[in-house]
C-alpha positions as CSV (number, residue, x, y, z in Angstrom):
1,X,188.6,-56.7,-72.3
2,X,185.4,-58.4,-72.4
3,X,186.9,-61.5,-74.4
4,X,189.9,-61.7,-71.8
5,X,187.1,-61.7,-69.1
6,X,184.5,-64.4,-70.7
7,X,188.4,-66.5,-71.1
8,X,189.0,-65.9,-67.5
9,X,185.6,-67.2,-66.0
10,X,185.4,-70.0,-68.7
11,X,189.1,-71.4,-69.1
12,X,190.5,-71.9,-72.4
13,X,191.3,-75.2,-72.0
14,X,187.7,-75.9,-72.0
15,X,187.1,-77.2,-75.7
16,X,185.2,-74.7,-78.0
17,X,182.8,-77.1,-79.0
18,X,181.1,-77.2,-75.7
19,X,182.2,-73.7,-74.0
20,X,178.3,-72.7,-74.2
21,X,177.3,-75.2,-73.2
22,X,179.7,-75.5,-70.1
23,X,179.4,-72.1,-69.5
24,X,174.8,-72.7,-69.1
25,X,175.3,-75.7,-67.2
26,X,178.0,-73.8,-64.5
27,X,176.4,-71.1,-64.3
28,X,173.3,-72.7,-63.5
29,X,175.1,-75.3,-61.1
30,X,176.7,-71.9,-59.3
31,X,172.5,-70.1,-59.4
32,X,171.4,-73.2,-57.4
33,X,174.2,-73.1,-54.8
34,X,173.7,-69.4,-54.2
35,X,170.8,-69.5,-51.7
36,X,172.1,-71.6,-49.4
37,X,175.3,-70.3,-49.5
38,X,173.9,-66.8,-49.1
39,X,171.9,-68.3,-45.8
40,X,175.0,-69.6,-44.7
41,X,177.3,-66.0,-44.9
42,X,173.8,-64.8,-43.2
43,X,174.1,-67.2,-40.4
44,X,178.0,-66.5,-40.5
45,X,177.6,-62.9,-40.3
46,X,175.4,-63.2,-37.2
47,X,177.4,-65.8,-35.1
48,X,180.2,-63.3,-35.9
49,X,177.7,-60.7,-33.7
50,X,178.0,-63.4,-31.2
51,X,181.4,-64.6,-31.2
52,X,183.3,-61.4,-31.3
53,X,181.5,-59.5,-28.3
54,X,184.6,-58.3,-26.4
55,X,185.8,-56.9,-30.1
56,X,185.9,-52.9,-31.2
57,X,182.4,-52.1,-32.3
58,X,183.6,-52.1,-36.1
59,X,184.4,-55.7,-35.8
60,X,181.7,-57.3,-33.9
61,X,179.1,-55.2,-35.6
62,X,179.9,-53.0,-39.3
63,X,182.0,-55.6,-41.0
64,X,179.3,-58.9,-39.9
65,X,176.4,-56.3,-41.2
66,X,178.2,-55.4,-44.2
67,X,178.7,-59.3,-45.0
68,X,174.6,-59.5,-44.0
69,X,173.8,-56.7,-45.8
70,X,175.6,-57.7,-49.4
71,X,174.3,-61.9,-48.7
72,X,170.9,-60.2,-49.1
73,X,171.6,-58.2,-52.3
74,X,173.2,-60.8,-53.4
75,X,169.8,-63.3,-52.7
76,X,167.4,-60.7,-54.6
77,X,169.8,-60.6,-57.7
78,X,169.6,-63.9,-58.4
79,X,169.2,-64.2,-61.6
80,X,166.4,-66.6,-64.2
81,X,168.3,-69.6,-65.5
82,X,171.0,-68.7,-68.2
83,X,169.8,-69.5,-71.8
84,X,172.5,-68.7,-73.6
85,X,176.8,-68.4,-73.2
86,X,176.4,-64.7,-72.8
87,X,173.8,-64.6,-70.0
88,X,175.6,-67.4,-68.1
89,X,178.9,-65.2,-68.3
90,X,176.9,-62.2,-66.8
91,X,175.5,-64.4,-64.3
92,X,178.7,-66.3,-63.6
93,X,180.1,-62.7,-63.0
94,X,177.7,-61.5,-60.7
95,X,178.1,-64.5,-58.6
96,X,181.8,-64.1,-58.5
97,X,181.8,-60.3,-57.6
98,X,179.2,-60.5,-54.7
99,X,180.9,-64.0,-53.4
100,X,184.3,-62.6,-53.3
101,X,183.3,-59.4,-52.2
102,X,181.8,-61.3,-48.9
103,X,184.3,-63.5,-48.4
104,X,187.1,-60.7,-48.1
105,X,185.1,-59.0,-45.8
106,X,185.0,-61.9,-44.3
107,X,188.5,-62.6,-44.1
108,X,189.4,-58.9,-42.8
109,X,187.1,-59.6,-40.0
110,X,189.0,-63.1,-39.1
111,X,192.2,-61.3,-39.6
112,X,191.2,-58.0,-37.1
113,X,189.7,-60.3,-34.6
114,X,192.5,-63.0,-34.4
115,X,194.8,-60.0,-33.7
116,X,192.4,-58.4,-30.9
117,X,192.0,-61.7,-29.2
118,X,193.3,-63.4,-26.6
119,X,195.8,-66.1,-27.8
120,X,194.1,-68.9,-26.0
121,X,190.7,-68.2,-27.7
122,X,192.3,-66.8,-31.1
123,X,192.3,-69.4,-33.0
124,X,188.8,-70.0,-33.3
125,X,188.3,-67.1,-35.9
126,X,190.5,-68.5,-38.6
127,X,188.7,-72.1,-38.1
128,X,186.1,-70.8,-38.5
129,X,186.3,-68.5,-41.9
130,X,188.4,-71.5,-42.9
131,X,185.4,-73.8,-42.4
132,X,183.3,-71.3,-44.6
133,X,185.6,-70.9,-47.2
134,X,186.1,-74.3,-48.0
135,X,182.6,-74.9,-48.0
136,X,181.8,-72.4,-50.6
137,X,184.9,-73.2,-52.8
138,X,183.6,-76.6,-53.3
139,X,180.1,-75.3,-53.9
140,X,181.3,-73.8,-57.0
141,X,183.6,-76.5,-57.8
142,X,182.4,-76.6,-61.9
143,X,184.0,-73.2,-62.1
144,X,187.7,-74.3,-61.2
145,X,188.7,-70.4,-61.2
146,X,186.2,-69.0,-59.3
147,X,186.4,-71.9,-56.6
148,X,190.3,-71.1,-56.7
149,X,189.8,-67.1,-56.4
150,X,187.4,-67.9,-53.2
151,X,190.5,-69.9,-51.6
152,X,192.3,-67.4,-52.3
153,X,190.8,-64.2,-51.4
154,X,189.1,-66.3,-47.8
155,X,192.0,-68.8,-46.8
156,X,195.3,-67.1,-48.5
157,X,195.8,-64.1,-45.8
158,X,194.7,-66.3,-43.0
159,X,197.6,-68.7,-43.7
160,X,200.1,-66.3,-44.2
161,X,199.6,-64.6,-41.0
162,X,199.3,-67.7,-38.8
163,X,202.3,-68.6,-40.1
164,X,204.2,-65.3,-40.1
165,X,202.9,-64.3,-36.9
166,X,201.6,-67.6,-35.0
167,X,202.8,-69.7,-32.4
168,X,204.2,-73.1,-33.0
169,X,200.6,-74.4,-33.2
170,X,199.0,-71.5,-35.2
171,X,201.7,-72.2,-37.8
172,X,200.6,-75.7,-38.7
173,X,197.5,-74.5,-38.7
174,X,197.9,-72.1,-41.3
175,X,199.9,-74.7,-43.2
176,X,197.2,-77.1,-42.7
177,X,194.5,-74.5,-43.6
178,X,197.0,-73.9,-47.3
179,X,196.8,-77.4,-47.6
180,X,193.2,-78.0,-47.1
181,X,192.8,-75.0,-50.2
182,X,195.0,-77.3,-52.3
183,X,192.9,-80.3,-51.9
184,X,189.9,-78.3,-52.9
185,X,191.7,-77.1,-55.6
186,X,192.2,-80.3,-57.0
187,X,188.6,-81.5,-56.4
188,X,187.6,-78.7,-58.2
189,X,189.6,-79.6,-61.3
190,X,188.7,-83.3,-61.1
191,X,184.9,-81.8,-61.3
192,X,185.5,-79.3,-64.1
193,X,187.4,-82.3,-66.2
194,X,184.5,-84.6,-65.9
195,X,181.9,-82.3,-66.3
196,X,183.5,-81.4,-69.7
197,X,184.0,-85.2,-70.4
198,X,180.3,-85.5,-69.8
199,X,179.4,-82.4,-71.9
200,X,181.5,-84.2,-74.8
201,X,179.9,-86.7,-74.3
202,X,176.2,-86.0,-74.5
203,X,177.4,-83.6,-77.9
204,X,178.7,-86.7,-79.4
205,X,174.9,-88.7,-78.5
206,X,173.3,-85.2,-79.5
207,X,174.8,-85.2,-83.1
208,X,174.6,-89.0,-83.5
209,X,170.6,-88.5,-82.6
210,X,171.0,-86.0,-85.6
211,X,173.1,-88.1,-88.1
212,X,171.8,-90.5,-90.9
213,X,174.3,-93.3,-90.2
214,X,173.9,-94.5,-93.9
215,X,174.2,-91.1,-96.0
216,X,175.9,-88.9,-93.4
217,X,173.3,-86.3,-93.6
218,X,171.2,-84.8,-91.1
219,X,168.1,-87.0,-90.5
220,X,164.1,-86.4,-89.9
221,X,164.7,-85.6,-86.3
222,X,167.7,-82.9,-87.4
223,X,165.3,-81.2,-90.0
224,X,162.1,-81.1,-87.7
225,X,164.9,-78.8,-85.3
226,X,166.3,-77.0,-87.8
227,X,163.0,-76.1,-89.2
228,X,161.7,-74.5,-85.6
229,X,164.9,-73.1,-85.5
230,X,164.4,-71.3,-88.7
231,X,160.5,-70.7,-88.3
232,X,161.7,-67.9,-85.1
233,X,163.5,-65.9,-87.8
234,X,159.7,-64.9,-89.2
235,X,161.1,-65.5,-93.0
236,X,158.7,-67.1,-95.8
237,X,160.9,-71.4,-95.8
238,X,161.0,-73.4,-98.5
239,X,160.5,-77.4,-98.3
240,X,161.6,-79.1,-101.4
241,X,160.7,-83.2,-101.1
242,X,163.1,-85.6,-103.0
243,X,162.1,-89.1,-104.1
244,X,164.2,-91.8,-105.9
245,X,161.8,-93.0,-108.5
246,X,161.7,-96.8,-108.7
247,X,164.5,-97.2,-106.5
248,X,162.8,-100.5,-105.3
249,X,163.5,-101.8,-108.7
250,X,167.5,-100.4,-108.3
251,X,167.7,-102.6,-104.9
252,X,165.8,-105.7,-106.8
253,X,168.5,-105.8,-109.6
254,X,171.5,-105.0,-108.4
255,X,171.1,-105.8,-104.5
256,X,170.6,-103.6,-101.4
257,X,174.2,-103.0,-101.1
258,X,174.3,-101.1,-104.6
259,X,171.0,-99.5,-103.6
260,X,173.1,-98.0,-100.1
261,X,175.5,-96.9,-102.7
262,X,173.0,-95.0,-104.9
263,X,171.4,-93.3,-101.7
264,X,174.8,-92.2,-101.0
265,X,175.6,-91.0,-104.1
266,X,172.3,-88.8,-104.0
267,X,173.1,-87.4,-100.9
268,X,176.6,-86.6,-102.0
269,X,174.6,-84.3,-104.9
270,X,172.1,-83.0,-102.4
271,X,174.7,-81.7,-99.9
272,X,176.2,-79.7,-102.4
273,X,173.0,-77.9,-102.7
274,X,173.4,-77.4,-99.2
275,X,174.7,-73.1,-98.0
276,X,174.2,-70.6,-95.1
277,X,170.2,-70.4,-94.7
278,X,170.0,-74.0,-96.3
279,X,169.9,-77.4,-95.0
280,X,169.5,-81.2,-96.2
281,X,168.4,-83.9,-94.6
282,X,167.5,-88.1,-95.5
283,X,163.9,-88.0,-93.9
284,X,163.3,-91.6,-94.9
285,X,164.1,-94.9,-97.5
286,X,164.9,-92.8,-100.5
287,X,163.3,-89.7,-99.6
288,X,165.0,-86.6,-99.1
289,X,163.9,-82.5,-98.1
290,X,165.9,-79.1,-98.5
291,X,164.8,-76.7,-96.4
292,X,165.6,-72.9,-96.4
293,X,164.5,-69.4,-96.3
294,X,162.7,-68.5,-99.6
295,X,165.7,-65.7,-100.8
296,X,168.3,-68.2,-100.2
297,X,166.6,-71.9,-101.6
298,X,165.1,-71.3,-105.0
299,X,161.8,-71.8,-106.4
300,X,164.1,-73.5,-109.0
301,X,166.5,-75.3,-106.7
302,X,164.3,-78.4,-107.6
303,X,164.5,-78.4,-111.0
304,X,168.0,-78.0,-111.0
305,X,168.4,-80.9,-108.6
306,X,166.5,-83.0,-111.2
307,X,168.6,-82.4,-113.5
308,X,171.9,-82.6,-111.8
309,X,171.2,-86.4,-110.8
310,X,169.9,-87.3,-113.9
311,X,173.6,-86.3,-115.4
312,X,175.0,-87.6,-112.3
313,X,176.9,-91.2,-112.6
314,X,175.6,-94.0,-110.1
315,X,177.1,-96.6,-108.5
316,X,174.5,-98.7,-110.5
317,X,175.4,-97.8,-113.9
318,X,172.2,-96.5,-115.1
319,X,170.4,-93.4,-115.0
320,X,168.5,-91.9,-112.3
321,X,165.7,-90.1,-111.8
322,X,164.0,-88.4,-109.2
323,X,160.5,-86.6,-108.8
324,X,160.4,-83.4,-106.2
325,X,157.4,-81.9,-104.7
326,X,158.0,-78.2,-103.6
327,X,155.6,-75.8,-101.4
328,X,156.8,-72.2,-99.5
329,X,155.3,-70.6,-96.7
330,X,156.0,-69.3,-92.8
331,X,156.9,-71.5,-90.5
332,X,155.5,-69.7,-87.2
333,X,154.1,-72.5,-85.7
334,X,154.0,-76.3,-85.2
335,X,150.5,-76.2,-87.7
336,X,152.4,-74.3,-90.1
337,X,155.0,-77.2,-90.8
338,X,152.4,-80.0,-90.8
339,X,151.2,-77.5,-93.8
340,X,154.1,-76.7,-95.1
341,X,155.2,-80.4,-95.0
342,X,151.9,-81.8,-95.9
343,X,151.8,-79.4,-99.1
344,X,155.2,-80.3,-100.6
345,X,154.4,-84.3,-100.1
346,X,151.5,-83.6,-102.3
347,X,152.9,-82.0,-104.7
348,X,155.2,-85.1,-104.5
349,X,153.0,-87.4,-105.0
350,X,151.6,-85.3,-108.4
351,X,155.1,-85.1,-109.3
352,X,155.1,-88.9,-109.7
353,X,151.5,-89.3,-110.7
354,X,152.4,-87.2,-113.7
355,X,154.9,-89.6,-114.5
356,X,157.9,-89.0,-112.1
357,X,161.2,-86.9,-112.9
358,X,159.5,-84.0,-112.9
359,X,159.3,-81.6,-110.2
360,X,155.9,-80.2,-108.9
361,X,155.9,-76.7,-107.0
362,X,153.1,-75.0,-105.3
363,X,152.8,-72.0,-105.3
364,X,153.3,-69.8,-101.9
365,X,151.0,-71.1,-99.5
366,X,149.8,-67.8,-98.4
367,X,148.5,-67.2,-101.3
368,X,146.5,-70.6,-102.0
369,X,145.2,-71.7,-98.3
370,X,143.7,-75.1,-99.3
371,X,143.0,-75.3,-103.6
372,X,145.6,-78.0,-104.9
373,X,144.4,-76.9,-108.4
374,X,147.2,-73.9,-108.0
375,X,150.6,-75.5,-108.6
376,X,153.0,-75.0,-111.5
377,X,154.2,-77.9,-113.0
378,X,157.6,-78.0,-114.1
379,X,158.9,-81.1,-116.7
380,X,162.5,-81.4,-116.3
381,X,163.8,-81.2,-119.6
């Protein structure tokens, strides 16, 4: 029931790729409409008081308090901004109970008066709750359905019964108040389609921010997010740092577009090293990370990534070699991956020191705060 709901307030046709985010940025576009349009049933409400003072007691008094009484519950349960899809839907549902709740009242009120009235003053009710209405469905114009459920809660009884019961003039009124409610309709879905457009569009930036356009993988900026990402799950990471060795020399003899190739072919190997809990990314010229929780990346990951592009053929014919620096530790903080980072480049740089294709791992760092004596050295074979 819950799924058919969250389908309901956030349409299917919205693409699944950005229903979170459409469903944060609604919900938070509906939040900052909410206390004006709260003030506004309030000052509603009370010109209803004012309007209505030849009305039965129950109409120029309960119903208007009533509507007061639920625009102020409905001010103090305004909610923090939505961080995630689910607390937008709760919040998105709050809105829409308390709204549509009011506006019916609202509408019974319109309804009981225009009835009690004298025909020559009438008329004013309906204008009026229409006025509201539409004012309020376009407010929450990024929620099509919502804005649609307002119009037609508020504006669908007061058209039928001016044009059921009305005179000649009432009539096209009420057909002029049900076409008014169409027009907002349409606004509405002109609003929802380009919001969505825009969503899609600032996904497509978002990823391409993210993307190594040579290699494909995820870049520097994609693992620094993925690694604060990670670091809230309180696990022990592991960084493993990936050098091409002599891979100036590759682009020197065969040319910069054979060298593109070989950093291609490297990150085809490297992605398959790539599962749930583990990422890649090109951080850099020929310098590559994995990154992962300890239980899920290996201490031996690197050697076995050694070894797999030294078998591996190249677009340049010859063998290849890489040296890999590897370090493990939390990742808690911002200090803690300058650490982690800064311990896995120097175990890079011994790596090649000791004469590269090798892979160089430290040990975890908890355990060895600042002595780069403890490492263990690892000679692919």
């Amino acid at each position: 029931m819950r799924g058919v709901w969250e389908e309901w307030v956030v349409e299917a046709t919205v693409p699944k790729e950005v229903r979170g985010d459409y469903a944060i940025v609604a919900a938070e576009h509906v939040r900052s409409q909410e206390p004006l349009l709260y003030c506004g049933f309030l000052f509603g409400a009370l010109n209803a008081i004012l309007l209505a003072w030849d009305l039965p007691p129950l109409l120029r008094f309960w119903l208007p308090a009533a509507i007061m009484a639920i625009s102020v519950v409905g001010l103090m349960l305004r909610r923090s901004a939505p961080a995630t899809e689910a607390r937008a839907i709760e919040s998105l549902t709050i809105s829409i109970c308390v709204t549509c709740t009011i506006i019916a009242l609202g509408a019974v009120w319109t309804i009981s008066a225009w009835h009690h009235s004298a025909e020559a003053v009438r008329l004013t009710y309906p204008f009026f709750m229409a006025m509201g209405v539409l004012v309020t469905s376009y407010g929450f114009a990024k929620v099509r359905r919502l804005a649609a459920l307002c119009l037609a809660v508020g504006l669908g009884p007061l058209a039928v019964v001016l044009i059921a019961d009305g005179t000649g003039f009432e009539m096209i009124c009420g057909a002029g108040i049900f076409v008014s409610g169409l027009f907002v309709v349409l606004m509405a879905r002109n609003d929802r389609r380009f919001l969505v457009e825009l969503l899609e569009h600032r996904q497509r930036l978002h990823r391409l921010s993210r993307i190594d356009s040579l290699t494909d993988l995820p870049n520097r900026r994609a693992l620094l997010e993925d690694a604060e990402r990670m670091g809230l799950r309180g696990e022990t990471m592991r960084l493993v740092l990936i050098d091409i060795d002599h891979f100036k020399a590759i682009n020197d003899r065969h040319g910069h577009d054979i060298g593109d190739y070989v950093l291609c072919a490297v990150a085809d190997v490297i992605s398959n090293f790539v599962r749930q809990g583990v990422c890649a990314a090109r951080i850099g010229g020929e310098e590559f990370a994995l990154l992962g929780e300890a239980k899920d990346l290996s201490a031996l990951s690197g050697l076995h990534l050694v070894e797999t592009l030294r078998n591996a053929d190249m677009p340049h014919g010859d063998q290849l070699t890489v040296s890999a620096g590897v370090a493990t530790g939390p990742l808690k903080t911002d200090g803690d991956w300058r650490k982690l980072y800064a311990r896995a480049d120097k175990a890079l740089y011994e790596a090649k020191a000791d004469g590269r294709d090798r892979v160089v791992a430290e040990v975890e760092l908890a355990e060895t705060p600042d002595d780069p004596k403890k490492t263990d050295r690892t000679q692919a074979a």
